[in-house]
N, C-alpha and C positions, 0 to 999 in steps of 0.2 A: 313107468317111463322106459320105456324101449334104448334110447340114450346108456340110463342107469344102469340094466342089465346086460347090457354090450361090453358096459365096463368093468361092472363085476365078474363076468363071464371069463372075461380073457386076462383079468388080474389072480385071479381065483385058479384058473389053469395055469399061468405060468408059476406062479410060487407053491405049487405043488408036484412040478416037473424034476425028476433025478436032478438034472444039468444044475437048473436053479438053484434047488437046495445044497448042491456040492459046491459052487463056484459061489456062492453069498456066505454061505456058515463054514461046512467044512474044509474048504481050503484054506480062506484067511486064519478061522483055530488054529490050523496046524501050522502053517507060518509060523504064530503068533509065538504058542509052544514050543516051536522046533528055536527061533530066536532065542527064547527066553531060558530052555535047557543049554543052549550053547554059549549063554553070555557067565551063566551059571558055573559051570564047568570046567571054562575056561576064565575065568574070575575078572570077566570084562563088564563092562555094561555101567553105568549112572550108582548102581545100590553097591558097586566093589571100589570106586574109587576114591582116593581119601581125599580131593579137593576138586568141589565140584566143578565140573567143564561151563563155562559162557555160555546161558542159551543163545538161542539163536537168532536175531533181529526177528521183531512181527510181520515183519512186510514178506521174512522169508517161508514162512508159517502161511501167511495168510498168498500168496502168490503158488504156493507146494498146493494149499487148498481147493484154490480156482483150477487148477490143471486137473485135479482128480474129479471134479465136480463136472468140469467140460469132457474128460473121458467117460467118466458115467453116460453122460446125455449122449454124445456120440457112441456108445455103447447099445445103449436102449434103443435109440434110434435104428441101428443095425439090425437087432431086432425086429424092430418092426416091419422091418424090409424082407427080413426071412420070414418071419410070420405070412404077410401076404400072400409072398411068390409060392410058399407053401400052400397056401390057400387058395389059390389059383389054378396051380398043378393038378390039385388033386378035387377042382371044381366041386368044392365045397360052397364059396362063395356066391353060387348058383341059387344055393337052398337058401342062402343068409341073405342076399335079396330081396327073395320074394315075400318074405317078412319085417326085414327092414329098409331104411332110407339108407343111401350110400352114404349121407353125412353121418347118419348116428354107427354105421357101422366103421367108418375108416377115426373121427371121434372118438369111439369109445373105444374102438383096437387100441388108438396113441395116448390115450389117457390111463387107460389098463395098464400097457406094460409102464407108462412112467412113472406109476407107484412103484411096481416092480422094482424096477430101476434104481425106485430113492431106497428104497430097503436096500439094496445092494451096493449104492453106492455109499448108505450108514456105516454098515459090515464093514467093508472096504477101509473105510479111514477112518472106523475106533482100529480095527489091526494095526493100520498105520500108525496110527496114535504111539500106539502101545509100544509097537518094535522101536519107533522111533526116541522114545522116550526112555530106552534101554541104553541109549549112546549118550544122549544131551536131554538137558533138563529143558525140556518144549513146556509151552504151557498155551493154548488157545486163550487163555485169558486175556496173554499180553494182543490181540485185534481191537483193530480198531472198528466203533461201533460202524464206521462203513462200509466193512469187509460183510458185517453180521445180517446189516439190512438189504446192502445190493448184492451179493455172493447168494442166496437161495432167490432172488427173482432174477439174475440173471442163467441161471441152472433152469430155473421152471419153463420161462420164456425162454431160453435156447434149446432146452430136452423140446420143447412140442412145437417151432422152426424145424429143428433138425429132422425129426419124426415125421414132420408133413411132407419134406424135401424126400427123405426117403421113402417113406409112403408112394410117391409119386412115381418113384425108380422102382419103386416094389410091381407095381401094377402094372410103371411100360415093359417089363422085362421077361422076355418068356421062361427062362430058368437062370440062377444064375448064374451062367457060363457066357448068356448073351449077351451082358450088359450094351457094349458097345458104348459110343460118346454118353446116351444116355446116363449111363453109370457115374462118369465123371462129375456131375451133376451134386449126387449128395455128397461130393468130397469138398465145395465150396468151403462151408464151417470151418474144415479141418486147415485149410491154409494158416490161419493163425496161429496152429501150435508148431508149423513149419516153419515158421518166421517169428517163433519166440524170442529165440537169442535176440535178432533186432529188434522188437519192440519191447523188451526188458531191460536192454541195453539204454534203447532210447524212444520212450515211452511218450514223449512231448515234439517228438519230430510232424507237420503239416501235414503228411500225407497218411501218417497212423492215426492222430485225429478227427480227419475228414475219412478216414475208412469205417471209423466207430459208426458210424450211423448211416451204414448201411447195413440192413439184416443177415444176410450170411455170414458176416464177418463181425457183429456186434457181439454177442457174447464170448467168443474166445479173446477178442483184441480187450474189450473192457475189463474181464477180469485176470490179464496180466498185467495192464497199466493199473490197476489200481491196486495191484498187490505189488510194483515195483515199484510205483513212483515216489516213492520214500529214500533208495537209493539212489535214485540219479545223482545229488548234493546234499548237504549239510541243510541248506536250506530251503532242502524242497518241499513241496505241499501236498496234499492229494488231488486225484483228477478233479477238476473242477463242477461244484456241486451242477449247473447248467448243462452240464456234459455228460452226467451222468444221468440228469431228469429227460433231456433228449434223446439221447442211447435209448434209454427203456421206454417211451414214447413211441416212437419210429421202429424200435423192434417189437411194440406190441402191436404196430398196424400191420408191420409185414407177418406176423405171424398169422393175424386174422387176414391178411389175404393169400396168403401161401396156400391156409388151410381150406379156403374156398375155391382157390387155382387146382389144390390136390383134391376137393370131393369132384368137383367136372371131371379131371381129367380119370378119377378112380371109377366112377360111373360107364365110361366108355371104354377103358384099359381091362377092367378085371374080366369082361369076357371076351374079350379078344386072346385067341392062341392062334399059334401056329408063327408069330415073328414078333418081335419087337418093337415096339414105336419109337420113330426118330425123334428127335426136338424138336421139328418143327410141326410134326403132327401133335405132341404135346400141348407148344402153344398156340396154339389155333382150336384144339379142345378146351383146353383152361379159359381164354379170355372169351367164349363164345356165352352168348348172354344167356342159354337154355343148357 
């Protein structure tokens, strides 16, 4: 299956890349290390103090969680967008072509690296873990089983959103230095962790609930309201389970039409050089029925 080896291809390459291997193992090691000989030393840390520190509330664990899980995917994402314009540049994607489908190849590029990605974003938060566990007695145990079930399908489903949006920016972009408006485009997502403070603060306000279920903005808003909504009061509850079955509903449609919006418009972008495509030549390749 042509699909299969598109993804092995490009998973296979990247975790065999210097950058890769340095930035998933050996930086977080050395963090980890470099913590753990300084808490040592300096006779700080959880294992020197004679009365142990408060952990931490769950909601705060599990809210620290969703952030790195949403930086991952907009991480990998980025990626993919480099990967492309590279691909582009150096009309490679010329020869990949004419052996495969635009869908299996722009597919199995964002399926590729978002393995990549989950190995890296593993790496990333056992270190976490671990430094963090140096100061205060943390313990994932204390999550709740709704952090455990919606926190990796909204990571999976917003890494391959994010990945198709930039895919698309990948392809209209003739290097990137040109993004122009176009670029603004895959920074949708990220608005949610710009307006964290407000929706952590106030996670139940009209207009942050009626944003959840639109797809740019589903995965980063959902999982900071569900890792805050335990602090708003004494008496508060989690997002409500109907809110949460329609979030991942409505961001599993837009994800399958995004990713069909991005194979047209990948199809007609990755040979095109010489300028950039506007937005509106985008939409007008995306919605066209051939």
């Amino acid at each position: 299956m042509k699909l299969a080896k598109v993804i092995r291809w490009e998973f296979v390459n990247t975790v065999r890349s210097k950058q890769f291997l340095i930035m998933t193992f050996l930086v977080p090691t050395l963090v980890a290390v470099a913590v753990f000989a300084i808490t040592m030393v300096e006779g700080i840390g959880t294992s020197a103090r004679s009365l142990p520190a408060e952990p931490p509330p769950p909601h705060v664990i599990a809210l620290l969680l969703g952030v790195l899980l949403f930086a991952g995917a907009f991480i990998s994402g980025v990626m993919a967008m480099y990967a492309i314009i590279k691909e582009k540049q150096t009309r490679v994607v010329e020869l990949m072509l004419s052996s495969v489908s635009a869908w299996d190849l722009m597919a199995g590029k964002i399926i590729g690296l978002g393995f990549s990605g989950l190995i890296q974003v593993v790496a990333w938060a056992a270190a976490a873990y671990f430094v963090a566990g140096r100061f205060t007695p943390i313990s994932v145990a204390s999550m709740a089983a709704v952090h455990w079930i919606t926190y990796p399908l909204y990571f999976v489903l917003g890494y391959l959103l994010i990945a198709s949006m930039f895919a698309v920016v990948g392809a209209a972009m003739k290097d990137i230095h040109s993004g122009g408006s176009v670029g603004l485009v895959g920074l949708l997502p990220y608005l949610p962790m710009i307006l964290a403070p407000v929706i952590v603060e106030n996670p139940e306000i009209t207009w942050i609930r009626i944003a959840c279920f639109f797809p740019p903005f589903t995965p980063g808003i959902m999982m900071l309201r569900i890792g805050a909504t335990p602090m708003v009061s004494e008496g508060a509850r989690f997002v409500p389970a109907w809110e949460i079955a329609l979030s991942l509903c409505t961001l599993t449609v837009g994800v399958f039409l995004i990713m069909r919006f991005a194979t047209k418009v990948f199809r007609v972008c990755m040979l095109m050089y010489g300028k950039s495509a506007s937005i509106a030549e985008l939409w007008r390749w995306g919605i066209r029925r051939r």
